[in-house]
N, CA, C and O of each residue as an XYZ file, in Angstrom:
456
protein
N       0.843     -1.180      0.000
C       0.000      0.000      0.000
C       0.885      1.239      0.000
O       1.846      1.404      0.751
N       0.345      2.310     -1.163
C       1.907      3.422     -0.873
C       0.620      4.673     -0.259
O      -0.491      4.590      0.265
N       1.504      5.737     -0.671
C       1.045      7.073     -0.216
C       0.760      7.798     -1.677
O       1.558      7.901     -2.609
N      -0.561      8.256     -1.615
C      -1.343      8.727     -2.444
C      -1.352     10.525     -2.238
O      -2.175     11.158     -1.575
N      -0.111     11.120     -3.065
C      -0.058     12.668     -2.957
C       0.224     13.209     -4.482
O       1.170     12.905     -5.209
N      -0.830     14.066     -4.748
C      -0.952     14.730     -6.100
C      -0.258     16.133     -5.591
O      -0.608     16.913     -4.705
N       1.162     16.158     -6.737
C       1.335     17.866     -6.922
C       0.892     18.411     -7.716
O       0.905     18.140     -8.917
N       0.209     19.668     -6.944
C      -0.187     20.698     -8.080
C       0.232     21.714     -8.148
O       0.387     22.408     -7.143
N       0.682     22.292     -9.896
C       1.249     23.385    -10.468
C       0.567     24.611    -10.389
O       1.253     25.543    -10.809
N      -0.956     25.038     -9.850
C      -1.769     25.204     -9.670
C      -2.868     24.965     -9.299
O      -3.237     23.801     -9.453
N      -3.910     26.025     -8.618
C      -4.999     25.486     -7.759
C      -6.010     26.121     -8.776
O      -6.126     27.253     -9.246
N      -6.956     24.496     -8.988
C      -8.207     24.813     -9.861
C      -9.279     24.466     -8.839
O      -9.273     23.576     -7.989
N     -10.464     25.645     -9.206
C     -11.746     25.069     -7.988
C     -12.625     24.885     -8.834
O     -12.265     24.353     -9.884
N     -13.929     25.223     -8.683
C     -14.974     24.616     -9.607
C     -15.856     25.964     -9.817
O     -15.243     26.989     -9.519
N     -16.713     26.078    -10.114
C     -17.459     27.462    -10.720
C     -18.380     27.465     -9.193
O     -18.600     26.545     -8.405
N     -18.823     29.029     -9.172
C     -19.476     28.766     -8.020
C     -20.965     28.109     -7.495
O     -21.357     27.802     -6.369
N     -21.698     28.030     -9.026
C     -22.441     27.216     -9.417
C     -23.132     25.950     -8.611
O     -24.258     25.520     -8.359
N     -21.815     25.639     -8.377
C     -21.780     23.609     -7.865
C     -22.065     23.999     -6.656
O     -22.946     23.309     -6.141
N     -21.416     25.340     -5.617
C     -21.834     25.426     -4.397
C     -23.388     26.221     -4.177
O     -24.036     26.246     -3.131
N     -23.684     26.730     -5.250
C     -25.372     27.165     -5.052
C     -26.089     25.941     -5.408
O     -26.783     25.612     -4.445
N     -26.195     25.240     -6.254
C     -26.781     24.110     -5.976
C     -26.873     23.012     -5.794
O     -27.631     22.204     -6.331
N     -25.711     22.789     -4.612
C     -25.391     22.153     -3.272
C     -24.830     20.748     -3.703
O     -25.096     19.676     -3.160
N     -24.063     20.943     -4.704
C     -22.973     19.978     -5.260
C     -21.380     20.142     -4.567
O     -20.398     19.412     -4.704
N     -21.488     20.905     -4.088
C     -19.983     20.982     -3.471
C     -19.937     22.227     -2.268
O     -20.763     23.138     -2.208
N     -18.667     22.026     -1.241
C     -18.687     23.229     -0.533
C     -18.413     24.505     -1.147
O     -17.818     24.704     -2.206
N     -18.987     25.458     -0.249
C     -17.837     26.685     -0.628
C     -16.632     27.131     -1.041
O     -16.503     27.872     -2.016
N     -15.182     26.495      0.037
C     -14.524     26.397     -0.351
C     -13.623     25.455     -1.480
O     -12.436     25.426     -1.804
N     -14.875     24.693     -1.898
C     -14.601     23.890     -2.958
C     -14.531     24.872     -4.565
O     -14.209     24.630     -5.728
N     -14.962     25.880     -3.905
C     -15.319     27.163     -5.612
C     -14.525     28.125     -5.845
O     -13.773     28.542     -4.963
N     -14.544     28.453     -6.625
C     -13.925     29.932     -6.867
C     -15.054     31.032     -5.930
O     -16.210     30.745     -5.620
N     -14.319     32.343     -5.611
C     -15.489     33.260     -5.176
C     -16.635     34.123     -6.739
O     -16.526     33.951     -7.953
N     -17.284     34.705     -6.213
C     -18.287     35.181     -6.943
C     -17.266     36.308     -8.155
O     -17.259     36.438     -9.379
N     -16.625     36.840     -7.199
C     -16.092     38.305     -7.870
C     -14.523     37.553     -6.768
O     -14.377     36.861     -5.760
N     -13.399     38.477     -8.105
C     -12.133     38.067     -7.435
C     -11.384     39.034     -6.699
O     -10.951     39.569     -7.720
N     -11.024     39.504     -6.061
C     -10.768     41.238     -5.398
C      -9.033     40.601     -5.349
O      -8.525     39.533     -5.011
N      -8.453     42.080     -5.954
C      -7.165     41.884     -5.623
C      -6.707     42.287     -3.921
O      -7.215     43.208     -3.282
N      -5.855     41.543     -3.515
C      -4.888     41.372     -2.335
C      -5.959     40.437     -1.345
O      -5.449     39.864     -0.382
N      -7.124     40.317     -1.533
C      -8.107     39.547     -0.814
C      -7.805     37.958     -0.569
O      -7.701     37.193     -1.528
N      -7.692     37.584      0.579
C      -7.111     36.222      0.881
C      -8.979     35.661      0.946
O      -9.945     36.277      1.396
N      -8.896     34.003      0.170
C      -9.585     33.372     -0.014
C      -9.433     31.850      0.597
O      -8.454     31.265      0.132
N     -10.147     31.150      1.474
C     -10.031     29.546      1.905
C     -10.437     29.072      0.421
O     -10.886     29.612     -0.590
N     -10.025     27.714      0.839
C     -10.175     26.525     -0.303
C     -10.024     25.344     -0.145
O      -9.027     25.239      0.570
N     -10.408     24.374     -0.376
C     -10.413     22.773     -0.224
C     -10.709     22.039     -1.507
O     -11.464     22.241     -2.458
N      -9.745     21.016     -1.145
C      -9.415     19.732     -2.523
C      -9.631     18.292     -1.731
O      -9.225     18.051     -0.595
N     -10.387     17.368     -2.621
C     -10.256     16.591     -2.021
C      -9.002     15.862     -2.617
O      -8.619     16.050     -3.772
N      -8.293     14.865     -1.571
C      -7.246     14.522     -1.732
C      -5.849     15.331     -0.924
O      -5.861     16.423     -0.356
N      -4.727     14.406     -1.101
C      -3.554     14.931     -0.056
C      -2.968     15.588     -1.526
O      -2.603     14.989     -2.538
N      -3.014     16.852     -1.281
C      -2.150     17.837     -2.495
C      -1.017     18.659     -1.599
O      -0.954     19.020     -0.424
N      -0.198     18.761     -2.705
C       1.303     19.563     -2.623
C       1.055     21.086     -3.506
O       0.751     20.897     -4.684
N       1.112     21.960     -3.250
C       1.553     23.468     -3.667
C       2.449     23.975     -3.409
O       3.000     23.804     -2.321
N       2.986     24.935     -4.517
C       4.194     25.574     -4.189
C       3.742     26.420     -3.124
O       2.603     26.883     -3.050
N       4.776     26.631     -2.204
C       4.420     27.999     -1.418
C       5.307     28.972     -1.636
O       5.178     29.797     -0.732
N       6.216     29.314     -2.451
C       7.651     30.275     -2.528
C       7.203     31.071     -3.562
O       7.981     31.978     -3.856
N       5.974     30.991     -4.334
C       5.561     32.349     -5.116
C       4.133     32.447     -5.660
O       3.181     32.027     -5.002
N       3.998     32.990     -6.832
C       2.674     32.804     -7.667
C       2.169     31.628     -8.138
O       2.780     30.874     -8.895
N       1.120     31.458     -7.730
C       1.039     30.120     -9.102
C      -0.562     30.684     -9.384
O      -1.293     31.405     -8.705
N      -0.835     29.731    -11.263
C      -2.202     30.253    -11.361
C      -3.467     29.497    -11.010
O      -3.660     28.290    -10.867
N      -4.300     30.575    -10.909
C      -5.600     30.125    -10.071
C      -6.767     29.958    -11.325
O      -7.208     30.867    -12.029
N      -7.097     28.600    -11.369
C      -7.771     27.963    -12.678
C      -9.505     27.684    -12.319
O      -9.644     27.348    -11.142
N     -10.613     27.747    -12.972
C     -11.598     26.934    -13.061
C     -11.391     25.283    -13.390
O     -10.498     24.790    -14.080
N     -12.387     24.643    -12.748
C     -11.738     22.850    -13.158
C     -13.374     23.027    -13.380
O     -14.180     23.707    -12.746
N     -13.574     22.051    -14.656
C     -14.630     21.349    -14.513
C     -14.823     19.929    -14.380
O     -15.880     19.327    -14.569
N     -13.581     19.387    -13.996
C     -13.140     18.102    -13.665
C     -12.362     17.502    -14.636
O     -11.858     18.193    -15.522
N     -12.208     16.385    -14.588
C     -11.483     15.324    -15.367
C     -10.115     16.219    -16.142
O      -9.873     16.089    -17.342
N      -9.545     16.856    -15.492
C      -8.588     17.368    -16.354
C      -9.044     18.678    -17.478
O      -8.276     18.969    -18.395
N     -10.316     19.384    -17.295
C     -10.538     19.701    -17.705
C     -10.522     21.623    -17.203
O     -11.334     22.179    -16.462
N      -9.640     22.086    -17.721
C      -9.323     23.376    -16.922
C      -9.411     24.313    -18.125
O      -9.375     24.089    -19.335
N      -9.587     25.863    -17.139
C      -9.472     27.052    -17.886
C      -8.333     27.649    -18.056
O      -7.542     26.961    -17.410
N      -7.441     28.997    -18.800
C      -6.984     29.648    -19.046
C      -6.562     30.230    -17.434
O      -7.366     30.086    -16.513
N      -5.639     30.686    -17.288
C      -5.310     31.241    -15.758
C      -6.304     32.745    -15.632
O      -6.431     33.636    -16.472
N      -6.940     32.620    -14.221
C      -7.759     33.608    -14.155
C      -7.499     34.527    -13.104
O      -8.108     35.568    -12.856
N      -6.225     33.874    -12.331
C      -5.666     35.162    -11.477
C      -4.232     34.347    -11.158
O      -4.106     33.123    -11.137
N      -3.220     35.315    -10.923
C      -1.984     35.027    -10.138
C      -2.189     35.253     -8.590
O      -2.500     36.334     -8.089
N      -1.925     33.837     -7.766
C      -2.454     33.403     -6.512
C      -0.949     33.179     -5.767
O       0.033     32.844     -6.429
N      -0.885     33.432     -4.144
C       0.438     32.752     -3.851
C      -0.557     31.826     -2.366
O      -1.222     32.255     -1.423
N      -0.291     30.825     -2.706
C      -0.741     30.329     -1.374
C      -0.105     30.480      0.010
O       1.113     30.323      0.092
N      -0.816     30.769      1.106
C      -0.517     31.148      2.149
C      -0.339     30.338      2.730
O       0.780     30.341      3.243
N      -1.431     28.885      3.123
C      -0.971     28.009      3.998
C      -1.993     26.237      3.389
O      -3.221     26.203      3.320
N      -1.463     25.531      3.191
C      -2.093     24.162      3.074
C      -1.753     23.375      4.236
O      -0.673     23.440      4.825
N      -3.067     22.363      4.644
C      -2.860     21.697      5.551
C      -3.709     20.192      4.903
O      -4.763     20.325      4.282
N      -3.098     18.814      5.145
C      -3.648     18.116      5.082
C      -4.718     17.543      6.334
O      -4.398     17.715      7.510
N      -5.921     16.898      5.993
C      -6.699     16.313      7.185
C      -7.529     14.867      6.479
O      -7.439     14.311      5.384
N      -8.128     14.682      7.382
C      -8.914     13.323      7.633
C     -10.009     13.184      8.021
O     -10.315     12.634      9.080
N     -10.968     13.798      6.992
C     -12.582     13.696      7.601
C     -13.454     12.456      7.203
O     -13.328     12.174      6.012
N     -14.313     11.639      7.909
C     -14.925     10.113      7.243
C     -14.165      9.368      6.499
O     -14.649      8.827      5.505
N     -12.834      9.200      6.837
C     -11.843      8.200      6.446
C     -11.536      9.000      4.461
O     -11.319      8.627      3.308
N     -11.668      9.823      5.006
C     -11.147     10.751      3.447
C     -10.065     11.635      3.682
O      -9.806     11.874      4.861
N      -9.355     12.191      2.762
C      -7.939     12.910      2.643
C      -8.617     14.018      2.412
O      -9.662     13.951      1.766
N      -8.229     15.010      2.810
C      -8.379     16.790      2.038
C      -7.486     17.395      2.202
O      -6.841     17.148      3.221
N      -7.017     18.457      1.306
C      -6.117     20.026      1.577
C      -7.205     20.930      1.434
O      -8.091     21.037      0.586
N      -6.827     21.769      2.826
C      -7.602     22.465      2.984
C      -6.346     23.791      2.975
O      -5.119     23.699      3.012
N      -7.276     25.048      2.907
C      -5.941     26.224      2.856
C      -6.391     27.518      2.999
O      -7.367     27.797      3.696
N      -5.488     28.645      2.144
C      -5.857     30.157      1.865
C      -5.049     30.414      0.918
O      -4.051     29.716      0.737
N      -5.339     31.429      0.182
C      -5.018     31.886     -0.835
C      -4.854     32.892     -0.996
O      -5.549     33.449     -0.146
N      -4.112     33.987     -1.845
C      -4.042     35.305     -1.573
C      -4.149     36.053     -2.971
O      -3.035     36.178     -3.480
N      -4.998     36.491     -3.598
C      -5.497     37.406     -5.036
C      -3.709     38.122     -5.051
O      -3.258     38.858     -4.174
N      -2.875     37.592     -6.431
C      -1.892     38.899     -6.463
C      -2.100     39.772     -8.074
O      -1.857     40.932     -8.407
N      -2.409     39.117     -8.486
C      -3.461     39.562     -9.981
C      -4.460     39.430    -10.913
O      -4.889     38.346    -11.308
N      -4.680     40.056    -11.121
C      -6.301     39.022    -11.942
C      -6.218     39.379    -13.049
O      -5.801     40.513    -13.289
N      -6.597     38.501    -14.067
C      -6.148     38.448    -15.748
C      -7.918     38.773    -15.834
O      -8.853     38.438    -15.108
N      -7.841     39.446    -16.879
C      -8.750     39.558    -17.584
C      -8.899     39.947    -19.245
O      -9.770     40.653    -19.752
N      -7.827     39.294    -19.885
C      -7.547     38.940    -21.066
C      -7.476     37.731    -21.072
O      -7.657     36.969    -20.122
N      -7.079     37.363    -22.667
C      -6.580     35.760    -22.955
C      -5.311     36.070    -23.453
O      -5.185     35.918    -24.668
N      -3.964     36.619    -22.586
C      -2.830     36.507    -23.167
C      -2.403     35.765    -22.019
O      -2.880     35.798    -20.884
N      -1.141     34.880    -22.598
C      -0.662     34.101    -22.004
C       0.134     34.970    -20.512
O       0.671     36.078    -20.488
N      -0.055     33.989    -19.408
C       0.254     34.816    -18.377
C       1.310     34.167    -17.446
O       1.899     34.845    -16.604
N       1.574     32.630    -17.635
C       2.512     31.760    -17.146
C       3.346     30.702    -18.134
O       2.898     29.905    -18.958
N       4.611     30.966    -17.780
C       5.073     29.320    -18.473
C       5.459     28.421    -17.546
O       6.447     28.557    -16.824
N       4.437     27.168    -17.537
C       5.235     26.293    -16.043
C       4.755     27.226    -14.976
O       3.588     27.613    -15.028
N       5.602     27.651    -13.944
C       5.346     28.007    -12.668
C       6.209     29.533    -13.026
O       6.149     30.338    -12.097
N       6.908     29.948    -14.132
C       7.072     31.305    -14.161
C       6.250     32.335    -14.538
O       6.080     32.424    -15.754
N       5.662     33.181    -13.812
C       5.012     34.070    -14.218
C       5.543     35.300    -15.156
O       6.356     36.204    -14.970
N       4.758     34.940    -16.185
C       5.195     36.065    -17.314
C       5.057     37.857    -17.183
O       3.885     38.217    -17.293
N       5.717     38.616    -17.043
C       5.410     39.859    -16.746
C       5.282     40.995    -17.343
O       4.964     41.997    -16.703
């Protein structure tokens, strides 16, 4: 039996959608509106890895691998793993450091383009 830990190059949540009609938590979503410098909670299910030493981008998932265009430059503040009903989560915060609102490319990998 090994240890089951996904790294991610970025944190994707889900539209906020899924949490109005009660498909997922709150912090399972993106917020409504994105405010710069505004720190945001968040939760994944599963034991995930994030960088913590800078930006990384902050994505819509609609699952299966299925992601958006980067929709803000995020630095995470703090991840913690836990154990609720014999399940894994990262739970965390997040911190708005820019918000794209074009479609030009805004990262390569984990460098943010400037």
């Amino acid at each position: 039996m090994g240890i089951q830990v996904e790294y991610n190059p970025d944190l994707a949540l889900r539209h906020i959608s899924e949490f109005k009609n009660g498909r997922r938590r709150k912090e399972e979503c993106l917020p409504e509106s994105l405010e710069l410098n505004k720190v945001y909670p968040f939760l994944k299910v599963g034991q995930r890895n994030y960088w913590l030493e800078g930006e990384i981008p902050l994505l819509e998932t609609k699952g299966e691998g299925n992601l958006s265009s980067p929709l803000a430059s995020i630095i995470i503040l703090e991840a913690t793993h836990f154990n609720e009903n014999k399940k894994n989560y990262t739970k965390g915060r997040y911190k708005v450091v820019e918000v794209f609102c074009d479609q030009q490319i805004h990262f390569n990998g984990f460098n943010k383009i400037k």
